[in-house]
matplotlib code that plots the C-alpha trace (Angstrom):
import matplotlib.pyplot as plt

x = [-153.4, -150.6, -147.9, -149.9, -150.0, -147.0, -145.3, -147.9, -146.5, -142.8, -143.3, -145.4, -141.8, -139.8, -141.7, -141.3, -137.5, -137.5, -139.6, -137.5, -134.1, -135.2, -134.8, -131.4, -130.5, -132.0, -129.8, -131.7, -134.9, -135.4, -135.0, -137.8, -139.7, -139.7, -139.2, -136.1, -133.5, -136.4, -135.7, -132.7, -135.5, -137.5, -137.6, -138.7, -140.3, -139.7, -139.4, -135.7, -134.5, -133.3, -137.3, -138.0, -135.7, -136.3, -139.9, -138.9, -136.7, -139.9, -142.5, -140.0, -139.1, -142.6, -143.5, -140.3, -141.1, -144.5, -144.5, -146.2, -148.8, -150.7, -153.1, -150.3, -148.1, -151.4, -151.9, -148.5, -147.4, -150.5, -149.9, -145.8, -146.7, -149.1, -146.8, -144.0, -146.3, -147.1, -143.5, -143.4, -145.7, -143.2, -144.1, -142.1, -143.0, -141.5, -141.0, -143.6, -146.5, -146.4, -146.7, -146.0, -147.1, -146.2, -145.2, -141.3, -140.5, -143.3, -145.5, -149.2, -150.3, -149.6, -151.3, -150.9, -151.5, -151.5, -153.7, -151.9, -150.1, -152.5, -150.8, -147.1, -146.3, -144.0, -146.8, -145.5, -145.3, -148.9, -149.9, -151.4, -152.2, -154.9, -155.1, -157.6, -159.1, -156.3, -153.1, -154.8, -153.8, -156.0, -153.3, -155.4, -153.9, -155.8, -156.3, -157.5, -158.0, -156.5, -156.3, -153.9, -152.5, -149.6, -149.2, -148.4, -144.6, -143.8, -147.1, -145.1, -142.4, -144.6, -146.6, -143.4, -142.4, -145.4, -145.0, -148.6, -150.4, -153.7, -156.0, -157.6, -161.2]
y = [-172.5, -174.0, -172.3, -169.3, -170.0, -170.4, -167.3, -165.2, -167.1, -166.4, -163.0, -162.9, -164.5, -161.8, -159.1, -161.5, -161.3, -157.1, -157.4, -159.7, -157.8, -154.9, -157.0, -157.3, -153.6, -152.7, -149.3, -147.7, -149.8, -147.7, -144.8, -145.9, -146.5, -144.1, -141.2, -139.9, -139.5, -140.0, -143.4, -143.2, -142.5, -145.9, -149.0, -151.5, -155.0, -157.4, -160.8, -162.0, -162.0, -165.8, -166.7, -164.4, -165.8, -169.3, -169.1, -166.9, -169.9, -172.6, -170.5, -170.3, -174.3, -174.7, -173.9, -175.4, -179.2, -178.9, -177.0, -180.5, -180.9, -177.8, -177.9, -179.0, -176.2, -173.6, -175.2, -175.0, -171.8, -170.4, -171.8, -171.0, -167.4, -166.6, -167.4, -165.6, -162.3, -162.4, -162.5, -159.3, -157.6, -154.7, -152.2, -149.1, -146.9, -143.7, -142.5, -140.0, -142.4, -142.5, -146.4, -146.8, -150.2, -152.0, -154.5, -154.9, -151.7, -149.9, -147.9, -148.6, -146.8, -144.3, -144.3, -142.1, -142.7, -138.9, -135.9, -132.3, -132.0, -133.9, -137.2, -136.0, -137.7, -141.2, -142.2, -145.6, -146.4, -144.9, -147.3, -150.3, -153.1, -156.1, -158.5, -158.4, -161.2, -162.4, -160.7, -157.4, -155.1, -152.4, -149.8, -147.9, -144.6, -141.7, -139.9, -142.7, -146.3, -147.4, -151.1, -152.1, -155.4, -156.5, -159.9, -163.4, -163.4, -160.1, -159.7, -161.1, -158.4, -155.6, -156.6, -156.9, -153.4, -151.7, -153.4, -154.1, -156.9, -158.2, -161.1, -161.7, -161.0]
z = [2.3, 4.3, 2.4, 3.3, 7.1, 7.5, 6.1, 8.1, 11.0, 9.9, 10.1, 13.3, 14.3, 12.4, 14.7, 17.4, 17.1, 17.0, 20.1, 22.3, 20.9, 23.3, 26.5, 25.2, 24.1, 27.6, 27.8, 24.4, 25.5, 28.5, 27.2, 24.9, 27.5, 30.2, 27.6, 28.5, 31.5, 33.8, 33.8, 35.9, 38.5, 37.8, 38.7, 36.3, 36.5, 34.0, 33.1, 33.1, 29.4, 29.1, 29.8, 27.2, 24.6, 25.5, 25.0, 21.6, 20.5, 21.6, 19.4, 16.4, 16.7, 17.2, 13.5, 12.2, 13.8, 12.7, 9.3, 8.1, 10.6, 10.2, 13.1, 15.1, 14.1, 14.8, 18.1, 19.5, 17.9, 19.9, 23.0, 23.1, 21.1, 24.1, 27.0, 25.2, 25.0, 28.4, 29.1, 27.3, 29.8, 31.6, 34.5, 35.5, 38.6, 39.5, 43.0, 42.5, 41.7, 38.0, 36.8, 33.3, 31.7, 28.1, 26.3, 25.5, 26.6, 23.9, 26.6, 26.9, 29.0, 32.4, 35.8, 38.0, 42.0, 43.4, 42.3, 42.7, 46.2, 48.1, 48.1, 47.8, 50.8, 49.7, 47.5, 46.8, 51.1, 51.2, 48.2, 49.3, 46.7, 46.3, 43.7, 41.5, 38.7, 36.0, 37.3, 38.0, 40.6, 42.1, 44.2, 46.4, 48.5, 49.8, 46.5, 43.9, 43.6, 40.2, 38.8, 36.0, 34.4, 36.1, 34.2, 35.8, 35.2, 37.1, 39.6, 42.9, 42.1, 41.9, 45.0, 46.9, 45.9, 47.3, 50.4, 51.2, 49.6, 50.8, 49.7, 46.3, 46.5]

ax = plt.figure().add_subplot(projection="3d")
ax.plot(x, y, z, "-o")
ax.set_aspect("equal")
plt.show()
């Protein structure tokens, strides 16, 4: 059962390593994201890369040191796998009011702040923001009230960009 354990962690770590090489290759990784040339147009919010390898390199020693000790291994390989994933967490929004969210540059999912012309108007300066539970953010603006996962890593940078934050509830 250990033996067993620990190749399935070895390969979480092999997917592990694909996933943290697109912070590196970030030229091919947003076009991967954003679908095209309209990322020139984005701005993006991510964690800075050397956090994301250093918590890559943590989870993968994590299983080495403790390859004896298996509930040690589990517990820290949890615990350093987790942090590391949440590091993963990326946001890109266009000037237009399309937010796209995902995980190392793989796209999740797409909000978008404006319905037809009526909020054409510098959407993201009309956008206000307020936090919501476990690094939520709800952006409200005169056409819709959305709320997405921001993440804990890249949640100041994202409030700052809108401009306006207000208190949690």
């Amino acid at each position: 059962m250990k033996k067993v354990i620990f190749i399935v962690l070895i390969l979480i770590c092999l997917i592990m390593t694909i996933m943290s090489y697109l912070f590196f290759d970030s030229e091919n990784s947003t076009l991967l994201f954003s679908g095209g040339s309209v990322g020139s147009t984005m701005q993006y919010f991510v964690t800075n890369k050397w956090i994301v390898l250093f918590l890559y390199i943590i989870t993968v020693f994590s299983i080495y040191f403790y390859r004896n000790k298996i509930k040690k291994m589990l517990f820290y390989f949890v615990i350093c796998f987790s942090l590391w994933f949440l590091s993963g967490r990326m946001i890109g929004v266009q000037y237009t009011g399309e937010i796209i969210a995902g995980w190392f540059y793989l796209e999740t999912n797409k909000v978008i702040l404006w319905e037809g012309n009526k909020c054409a108007d510098d959407v993201i300066k009309n956008t206000k923001t307020k936090n919501s539970y476990l690094f939520n953010l709800k952006f409200t603006n005169a056409c819709t009230t959305k709320e997405i996962y921001i993440g804990p890593f890249i949640m100041l940078a994202v409030e700052s960009h809108f401009g306006q934050t207000h208190a949690s509830n």
